[in-house]
BAFI-3210 file (N, C-alpha, C; in Angstrom, 3 decimals, decimal comma, padded with zeros to 6 digits):
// residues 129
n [1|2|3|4|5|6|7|8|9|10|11|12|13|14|15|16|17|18|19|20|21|22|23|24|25|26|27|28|29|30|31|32|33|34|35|36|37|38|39|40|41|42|43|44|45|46|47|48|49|50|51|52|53|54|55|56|57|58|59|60|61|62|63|64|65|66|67|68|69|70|71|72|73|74|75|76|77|78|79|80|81|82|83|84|85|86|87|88|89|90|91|92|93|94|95|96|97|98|99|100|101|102|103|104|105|106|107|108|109|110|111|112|113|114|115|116|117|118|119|120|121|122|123|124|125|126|127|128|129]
n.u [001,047|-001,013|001,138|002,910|004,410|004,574|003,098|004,517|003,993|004,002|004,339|003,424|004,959|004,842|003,185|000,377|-001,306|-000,900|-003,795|-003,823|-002,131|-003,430|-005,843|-004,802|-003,469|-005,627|-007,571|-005,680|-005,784|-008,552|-008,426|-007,560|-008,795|-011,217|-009,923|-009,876|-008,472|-007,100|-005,584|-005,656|-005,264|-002,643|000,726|001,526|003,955|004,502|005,560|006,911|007,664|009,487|011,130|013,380|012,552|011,350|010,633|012,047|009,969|007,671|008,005|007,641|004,918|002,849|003,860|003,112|000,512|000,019|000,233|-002,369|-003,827|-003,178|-001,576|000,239|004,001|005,949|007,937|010,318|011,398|013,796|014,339|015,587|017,628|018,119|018,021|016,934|016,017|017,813|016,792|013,809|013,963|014,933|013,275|011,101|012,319|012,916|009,611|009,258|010,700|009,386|006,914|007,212|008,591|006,089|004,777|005,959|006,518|007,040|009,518|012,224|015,135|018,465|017,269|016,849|018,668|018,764|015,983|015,833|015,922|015,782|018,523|019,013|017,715|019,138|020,585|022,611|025,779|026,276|023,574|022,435|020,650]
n.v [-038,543|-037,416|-038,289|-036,850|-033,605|-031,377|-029,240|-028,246|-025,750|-024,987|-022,570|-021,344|-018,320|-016,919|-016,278|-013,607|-011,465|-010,836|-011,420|-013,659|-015,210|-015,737|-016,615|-019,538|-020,184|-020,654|-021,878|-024,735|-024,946|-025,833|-028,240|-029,404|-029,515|-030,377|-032,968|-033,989|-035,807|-034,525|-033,232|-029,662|-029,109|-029,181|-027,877|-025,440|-024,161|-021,451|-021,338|-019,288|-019,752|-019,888|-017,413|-016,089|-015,116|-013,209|-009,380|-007,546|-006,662|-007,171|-009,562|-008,914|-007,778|-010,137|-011,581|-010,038|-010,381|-012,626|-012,243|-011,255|-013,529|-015,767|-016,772|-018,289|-019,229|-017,641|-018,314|-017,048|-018,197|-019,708|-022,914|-022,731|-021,402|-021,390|-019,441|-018,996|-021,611|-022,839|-021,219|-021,716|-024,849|-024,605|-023,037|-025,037|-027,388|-026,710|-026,079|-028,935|-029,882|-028,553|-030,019|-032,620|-032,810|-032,306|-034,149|-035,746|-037,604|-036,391|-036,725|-037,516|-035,860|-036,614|-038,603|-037,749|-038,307|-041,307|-041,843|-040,688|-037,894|-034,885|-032,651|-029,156|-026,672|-025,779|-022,755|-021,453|-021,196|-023,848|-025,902|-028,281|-031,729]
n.w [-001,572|000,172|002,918|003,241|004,706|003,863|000,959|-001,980|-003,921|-006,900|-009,015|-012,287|-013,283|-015,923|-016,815|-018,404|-016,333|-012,733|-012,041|-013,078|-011,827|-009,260|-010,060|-010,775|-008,499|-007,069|-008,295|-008,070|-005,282|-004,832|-006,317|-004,241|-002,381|-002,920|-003,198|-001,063|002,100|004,018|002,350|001,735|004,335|004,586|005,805|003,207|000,740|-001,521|-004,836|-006,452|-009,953|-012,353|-012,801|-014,337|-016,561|-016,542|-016,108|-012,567|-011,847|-012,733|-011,541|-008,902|-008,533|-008,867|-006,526|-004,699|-005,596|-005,320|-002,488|-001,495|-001,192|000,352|003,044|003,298|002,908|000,690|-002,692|-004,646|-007,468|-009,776|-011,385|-013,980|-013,991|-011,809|-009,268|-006,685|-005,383|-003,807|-001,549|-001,059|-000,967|001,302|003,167|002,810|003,894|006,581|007,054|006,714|008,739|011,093|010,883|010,928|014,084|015,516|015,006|016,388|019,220|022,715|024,023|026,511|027,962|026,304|024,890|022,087|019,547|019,502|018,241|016,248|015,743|013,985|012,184|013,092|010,961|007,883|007,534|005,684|003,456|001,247|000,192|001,086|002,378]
ca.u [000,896|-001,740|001,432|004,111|004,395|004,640|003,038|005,559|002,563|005,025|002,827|004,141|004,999|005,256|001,491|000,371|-001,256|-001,172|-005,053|-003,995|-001,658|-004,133|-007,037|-004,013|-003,228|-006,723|-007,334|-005,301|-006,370|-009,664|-008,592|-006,516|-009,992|-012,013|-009,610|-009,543|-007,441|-006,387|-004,411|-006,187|-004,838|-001,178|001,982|001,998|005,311|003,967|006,829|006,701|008,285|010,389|011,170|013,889|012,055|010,393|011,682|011,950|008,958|006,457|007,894|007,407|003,696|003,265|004,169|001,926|-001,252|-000,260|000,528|-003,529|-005,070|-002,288|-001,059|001,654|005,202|006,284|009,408|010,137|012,833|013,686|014,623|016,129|018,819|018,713|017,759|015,619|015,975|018,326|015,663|012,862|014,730|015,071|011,572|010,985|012,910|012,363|008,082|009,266|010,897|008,389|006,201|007,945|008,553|004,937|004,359|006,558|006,222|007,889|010,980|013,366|016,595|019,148|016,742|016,782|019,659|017,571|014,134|016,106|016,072|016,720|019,484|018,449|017,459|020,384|020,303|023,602|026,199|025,755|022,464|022,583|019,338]
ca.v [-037,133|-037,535|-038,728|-035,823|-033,000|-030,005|-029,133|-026,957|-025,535|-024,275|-021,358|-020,516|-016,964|-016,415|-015,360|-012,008|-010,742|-010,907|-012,328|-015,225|-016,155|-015,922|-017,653|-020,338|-020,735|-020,748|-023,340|-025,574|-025,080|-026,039|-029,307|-030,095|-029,444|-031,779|-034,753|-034,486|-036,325|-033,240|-032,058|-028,724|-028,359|-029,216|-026,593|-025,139|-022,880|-021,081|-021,177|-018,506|-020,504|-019,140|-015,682|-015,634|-014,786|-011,994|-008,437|-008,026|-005,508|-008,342|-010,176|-007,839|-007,496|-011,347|-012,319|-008,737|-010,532|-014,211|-012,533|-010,994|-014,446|-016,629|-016,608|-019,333|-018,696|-017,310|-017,921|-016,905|-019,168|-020,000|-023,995|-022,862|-020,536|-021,624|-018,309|-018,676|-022,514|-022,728|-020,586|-022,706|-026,105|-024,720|-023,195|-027,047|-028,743|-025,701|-027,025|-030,975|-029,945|-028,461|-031,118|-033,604|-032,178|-031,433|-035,323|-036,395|-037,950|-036,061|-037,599|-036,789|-035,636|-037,935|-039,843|-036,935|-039,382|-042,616|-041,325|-040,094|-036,394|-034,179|-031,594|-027,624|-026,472|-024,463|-021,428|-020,538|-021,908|-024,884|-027,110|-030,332|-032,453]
ca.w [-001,248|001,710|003,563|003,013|005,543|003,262|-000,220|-002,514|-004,821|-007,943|-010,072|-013,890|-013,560|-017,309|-017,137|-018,719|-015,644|-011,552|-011,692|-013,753|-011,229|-008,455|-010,098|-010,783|-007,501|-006,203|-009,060|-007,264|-004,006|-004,762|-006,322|-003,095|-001,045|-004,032|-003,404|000,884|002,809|004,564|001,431|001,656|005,755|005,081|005,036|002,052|000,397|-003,026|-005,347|-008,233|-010,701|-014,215|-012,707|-014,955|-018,022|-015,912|-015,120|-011,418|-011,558|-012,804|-010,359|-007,442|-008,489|-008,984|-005,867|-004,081|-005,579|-003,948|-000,770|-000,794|-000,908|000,716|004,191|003,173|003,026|-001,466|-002,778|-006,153|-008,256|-011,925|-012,136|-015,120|-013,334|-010,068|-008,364|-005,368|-005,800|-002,483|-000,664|-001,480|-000,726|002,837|003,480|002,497|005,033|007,729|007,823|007,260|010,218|012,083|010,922|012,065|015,700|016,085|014,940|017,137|020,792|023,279|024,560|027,808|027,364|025,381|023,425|020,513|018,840|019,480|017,787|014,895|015,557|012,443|012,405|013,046|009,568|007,514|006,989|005,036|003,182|-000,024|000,291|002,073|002,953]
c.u [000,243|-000,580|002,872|003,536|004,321|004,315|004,072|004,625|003,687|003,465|003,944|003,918|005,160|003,841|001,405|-000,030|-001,442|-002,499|-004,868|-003,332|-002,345|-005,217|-006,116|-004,321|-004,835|-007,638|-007,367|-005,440|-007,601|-009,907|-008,058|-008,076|-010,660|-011,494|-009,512|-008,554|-006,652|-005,348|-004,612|-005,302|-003,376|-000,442|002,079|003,361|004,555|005,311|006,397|007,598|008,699|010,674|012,421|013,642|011,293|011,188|011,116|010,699|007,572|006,347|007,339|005,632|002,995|002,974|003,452|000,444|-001,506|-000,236|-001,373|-004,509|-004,298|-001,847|000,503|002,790|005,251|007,334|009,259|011,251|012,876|014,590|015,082|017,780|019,366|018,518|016,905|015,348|016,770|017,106|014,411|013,201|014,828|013,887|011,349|011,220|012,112|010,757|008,615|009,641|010,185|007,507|006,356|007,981|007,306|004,224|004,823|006,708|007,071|008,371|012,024|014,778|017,413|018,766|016,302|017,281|018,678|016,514|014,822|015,676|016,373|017,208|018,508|018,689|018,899|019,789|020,941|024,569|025,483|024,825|022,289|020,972|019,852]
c.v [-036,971|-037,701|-037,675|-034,851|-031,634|-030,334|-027,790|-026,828|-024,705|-023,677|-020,986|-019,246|-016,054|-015,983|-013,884|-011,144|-011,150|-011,807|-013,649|-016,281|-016,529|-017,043|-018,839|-020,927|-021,151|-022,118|-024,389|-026,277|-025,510|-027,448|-030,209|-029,745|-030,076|-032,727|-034,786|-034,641|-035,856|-032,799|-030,404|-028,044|-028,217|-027,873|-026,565|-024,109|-022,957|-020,837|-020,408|-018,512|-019,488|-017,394|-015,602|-014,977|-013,817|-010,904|-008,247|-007,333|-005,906|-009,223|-010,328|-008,030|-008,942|-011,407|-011,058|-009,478|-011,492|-013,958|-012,108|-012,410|-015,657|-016,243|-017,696|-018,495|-018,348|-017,227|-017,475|-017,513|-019,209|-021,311|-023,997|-022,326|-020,881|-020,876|-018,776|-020,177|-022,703|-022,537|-021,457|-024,263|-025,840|-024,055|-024,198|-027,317|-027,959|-026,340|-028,625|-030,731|-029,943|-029,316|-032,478|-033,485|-031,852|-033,268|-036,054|-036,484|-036,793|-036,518|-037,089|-036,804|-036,636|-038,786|-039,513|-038,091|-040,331|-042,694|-041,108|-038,782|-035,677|-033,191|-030,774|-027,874|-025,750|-023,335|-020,831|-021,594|-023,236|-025,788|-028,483|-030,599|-032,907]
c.w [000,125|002,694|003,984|003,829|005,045|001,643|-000,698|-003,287|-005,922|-009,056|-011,140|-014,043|-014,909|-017,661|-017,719|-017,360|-013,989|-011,522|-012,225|-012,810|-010,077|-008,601|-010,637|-009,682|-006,704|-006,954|-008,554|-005,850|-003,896|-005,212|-004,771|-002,097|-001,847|-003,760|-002,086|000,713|002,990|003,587|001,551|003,098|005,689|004,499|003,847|001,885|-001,349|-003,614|-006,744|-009,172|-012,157|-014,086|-013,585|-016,270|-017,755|-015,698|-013,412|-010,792|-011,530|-011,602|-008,648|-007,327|-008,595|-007,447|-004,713|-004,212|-004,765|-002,975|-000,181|-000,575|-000,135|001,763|004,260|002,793|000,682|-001,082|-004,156|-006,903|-009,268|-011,483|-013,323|-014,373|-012,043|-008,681|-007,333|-005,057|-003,893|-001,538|-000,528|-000,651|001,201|003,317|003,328|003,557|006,124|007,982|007,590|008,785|011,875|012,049|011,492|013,754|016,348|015,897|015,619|018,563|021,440|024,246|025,817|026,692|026,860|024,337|022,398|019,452|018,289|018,287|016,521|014,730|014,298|012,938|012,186|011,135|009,266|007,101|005,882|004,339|001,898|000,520|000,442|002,690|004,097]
res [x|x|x|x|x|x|x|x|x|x|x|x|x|x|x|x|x|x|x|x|x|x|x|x|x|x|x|x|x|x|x|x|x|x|x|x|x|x|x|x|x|x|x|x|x|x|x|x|x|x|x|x|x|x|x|x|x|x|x|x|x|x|x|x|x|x|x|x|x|x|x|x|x|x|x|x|x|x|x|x|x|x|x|x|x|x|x|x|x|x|x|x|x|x|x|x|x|x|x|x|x|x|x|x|x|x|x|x|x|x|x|x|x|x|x|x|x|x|x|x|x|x|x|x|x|x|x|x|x]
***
């Protein structure tokens, strides 16, 4: 984990209310600053996990409380359905990306190839790593 460029922090949205998912997430965040080794500094993406078993109204409010204590990117998905699962997968790559590029020397022209450059992120279209 110490060695990965982005945490995906997945939260069980099947909670009864908004605070549960907060003091969840804040939960977590507090073990990731208990174990170091800069887990606490790296890109995070909050993923508000099982929205299918939610109406979209829980959802809405849900994902209002993570945005007051979170400056990280929220997606909201169901791994059961698939919804928001795409979206997620490319917020993902999108910071490896930037992580990468920000870890990485800088190089003159041509020797992108060389270094092992990664392709622009996608945006559209079926999900390819």
């Amino acid at each position: 984990v110490e060695r990965c460029g982005v945490l995906l922090h997945l939260i069980d949205a099947t909670v009864e209310e908004p605070e549960e998912i907060v003091a969840t997430y804040k939960a977590v965040r507090n073990e990731l600053k208990a174990y170091g080794h800069g887990l606490a500094k790296k890109r995070e993406i909050v993923g508000l996990n099982k929205i299918d078993a939610l109406i979209p109204e829980i959802v809405e409010e849900q994902m209002a409380a993570l945005k007051k204590v979170t400056k990280s990117p929220i997606v909201a998905l169901s791994g059961a359905s698939g919804e928001g699962v795409r979206e997620a997968l490319r917020a993902v790559l999108k910071a490896v990306d930037k992580d990468r590029a920000r870890s990485r020397p800088v190089q003159k022209e041509g020797d992108a190839e060389a270094a092992g450059a990664v392709a622009p992120t996608q945006e559209e279209g079926p999900w390819r790593p």
